[in-house]
C-alpha positions in Angstrom: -25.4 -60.1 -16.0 -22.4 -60.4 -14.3 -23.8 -61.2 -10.6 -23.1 -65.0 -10.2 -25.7 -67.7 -9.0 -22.6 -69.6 -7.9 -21.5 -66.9 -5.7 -23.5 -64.4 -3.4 -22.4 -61.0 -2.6 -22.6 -59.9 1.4 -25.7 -57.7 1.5 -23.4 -54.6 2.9 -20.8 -54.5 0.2 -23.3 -55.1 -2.8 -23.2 -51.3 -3.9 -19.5 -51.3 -3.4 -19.1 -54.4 -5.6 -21.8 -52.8 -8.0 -19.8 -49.9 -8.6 -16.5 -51.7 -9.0 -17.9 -53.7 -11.5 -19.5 -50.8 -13.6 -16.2 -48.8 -13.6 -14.3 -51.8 -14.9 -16.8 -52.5 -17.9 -16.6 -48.7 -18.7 -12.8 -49.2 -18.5 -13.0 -52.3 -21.2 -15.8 -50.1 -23.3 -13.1 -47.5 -23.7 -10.3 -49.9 -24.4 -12.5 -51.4 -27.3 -13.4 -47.9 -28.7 -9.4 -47.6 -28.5 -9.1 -50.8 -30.3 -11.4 -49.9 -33.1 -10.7 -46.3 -33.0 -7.7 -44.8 -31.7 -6.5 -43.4 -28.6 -7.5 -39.9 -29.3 -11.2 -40.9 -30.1 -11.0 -43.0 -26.5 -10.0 -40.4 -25.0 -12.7 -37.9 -26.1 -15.0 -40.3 -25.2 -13.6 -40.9 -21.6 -13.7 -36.8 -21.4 -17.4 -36.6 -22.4 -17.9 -39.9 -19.7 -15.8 -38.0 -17.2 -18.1 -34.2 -18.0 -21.8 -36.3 -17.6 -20.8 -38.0 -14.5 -18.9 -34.8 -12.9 -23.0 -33.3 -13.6 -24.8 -35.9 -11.8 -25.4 -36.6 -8.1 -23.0 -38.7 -6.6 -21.4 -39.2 -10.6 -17.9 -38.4 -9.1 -18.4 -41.5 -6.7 -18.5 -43.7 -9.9 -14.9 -41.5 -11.3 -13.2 -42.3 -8.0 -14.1 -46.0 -9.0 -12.4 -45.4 -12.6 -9.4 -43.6 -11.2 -8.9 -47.0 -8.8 -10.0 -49.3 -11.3 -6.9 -47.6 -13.6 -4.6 -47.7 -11.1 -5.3 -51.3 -10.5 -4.6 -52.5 -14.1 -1.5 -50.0 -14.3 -0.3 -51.7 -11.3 -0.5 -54.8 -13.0 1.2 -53.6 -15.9 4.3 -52.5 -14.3 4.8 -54.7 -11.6 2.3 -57.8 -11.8 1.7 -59.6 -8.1 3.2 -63.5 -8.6 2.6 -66.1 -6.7 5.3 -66.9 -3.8 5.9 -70.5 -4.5 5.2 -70.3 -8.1 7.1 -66.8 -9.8 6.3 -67.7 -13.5 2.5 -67.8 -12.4 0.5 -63.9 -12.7 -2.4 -63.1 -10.9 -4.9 -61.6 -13.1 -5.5 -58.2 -13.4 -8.7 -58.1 -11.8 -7.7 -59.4 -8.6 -5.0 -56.0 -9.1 -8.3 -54.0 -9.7 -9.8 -55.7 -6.1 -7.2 -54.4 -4.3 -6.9 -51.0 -5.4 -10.8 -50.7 -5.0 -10.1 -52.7 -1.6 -8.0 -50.2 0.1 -9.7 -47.0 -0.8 -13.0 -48.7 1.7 -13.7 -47.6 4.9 -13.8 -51.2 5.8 -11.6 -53.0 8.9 -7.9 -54.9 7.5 -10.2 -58.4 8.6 -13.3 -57.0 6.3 -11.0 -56.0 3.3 -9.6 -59.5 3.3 -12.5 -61.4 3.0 -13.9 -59.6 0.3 -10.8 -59.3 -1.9 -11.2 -62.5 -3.5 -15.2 -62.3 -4.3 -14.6 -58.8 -5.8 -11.8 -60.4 -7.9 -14.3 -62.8 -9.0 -17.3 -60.3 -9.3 -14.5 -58.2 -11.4 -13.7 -61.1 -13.7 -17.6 -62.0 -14.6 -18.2 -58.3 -15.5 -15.6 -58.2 -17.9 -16.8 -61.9 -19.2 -20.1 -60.1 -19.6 -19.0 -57.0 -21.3 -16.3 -57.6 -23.3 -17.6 -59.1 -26.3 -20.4 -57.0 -26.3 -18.1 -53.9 -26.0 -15.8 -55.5 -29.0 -19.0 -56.1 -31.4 -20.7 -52.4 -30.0 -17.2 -50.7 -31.2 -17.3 -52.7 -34.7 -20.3 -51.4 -35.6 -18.9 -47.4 -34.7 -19.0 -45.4 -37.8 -17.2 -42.5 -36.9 -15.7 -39.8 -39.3 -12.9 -37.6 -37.1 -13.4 -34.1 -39.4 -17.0 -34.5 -37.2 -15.3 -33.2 -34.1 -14.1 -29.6 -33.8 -10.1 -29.6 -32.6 -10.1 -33.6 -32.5 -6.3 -34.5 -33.6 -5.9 -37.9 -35.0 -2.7 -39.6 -36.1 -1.8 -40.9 -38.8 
């Protein structure tokens, strides 16, 4: 479980935090299909995620999560946030994540602050949580590509 007995979450940004946290894990269980295999085969999959969630009430709430939670780690990709007395030191990707997710609430400047670092935190134990589980679910994949009408692989 990636809620934290060492931390609490404030009662009105629990489903906000909930949400944040599911679209990162489904960001890291596509990066390990990726890993295992391909970026074509990821990317069908994110499609299929992408159709079942369009389909579902308030599914496209949990895509605008995704499309923040991307944002955040390609922000940290290209131009990763340092710390001001301390250049060589990177903040982790999550707390990139946080405040992608962070700005897109309806919440005050004062609000957004003081729940930038717990989200950051919540962010980190959900990826704790699912990456090895995501790692060992896409080992055991057994996936033959000619399955999959128009599905190019590389080679």
């Amino acid at each position: 479980m990636w809620r934290s007995a060492e931390r609490t979450i404030p009662p009105e940004a629990d489903a906000f935090f909930e949400m944040s946290v599911w679209a990162y894990q489904l960001a890291l269980l596509i990066d390990a299909i990726e890993e295992r295999l391909g970026k074509e085969i990821a990317v069908a999959v994110l499609r299929q995620i992408e159709i079942l969630y369009q389909r579902q009430e308030g599914g496209r709430a949990i895509l605008r999560f995704m499309a923040l939670v991307g944002k955040g780690r390609a922000g940290y990709l290209e131009e990763p946030l340092r710390a001001p007395n301390e250049p060589q030191t990177v903040a982790p990707v999550e707390l990139h994540i946080a405040l992608e997710l962070m700005r897109s609430s309806g919440e005050s400047e004062e609000k957004k602050q003081a729940l930038l670092w717990d989200l950051a935190y919540f962010l980190d134990c959900g990826r704790i949580v699912a990456e090895p589980r995501f790692k060992l679910l896409a080992e055991r994949l057994r996936f033959d590509p000619k399955s999959v009408v128009g599905l190019r692989t590389s080679t």
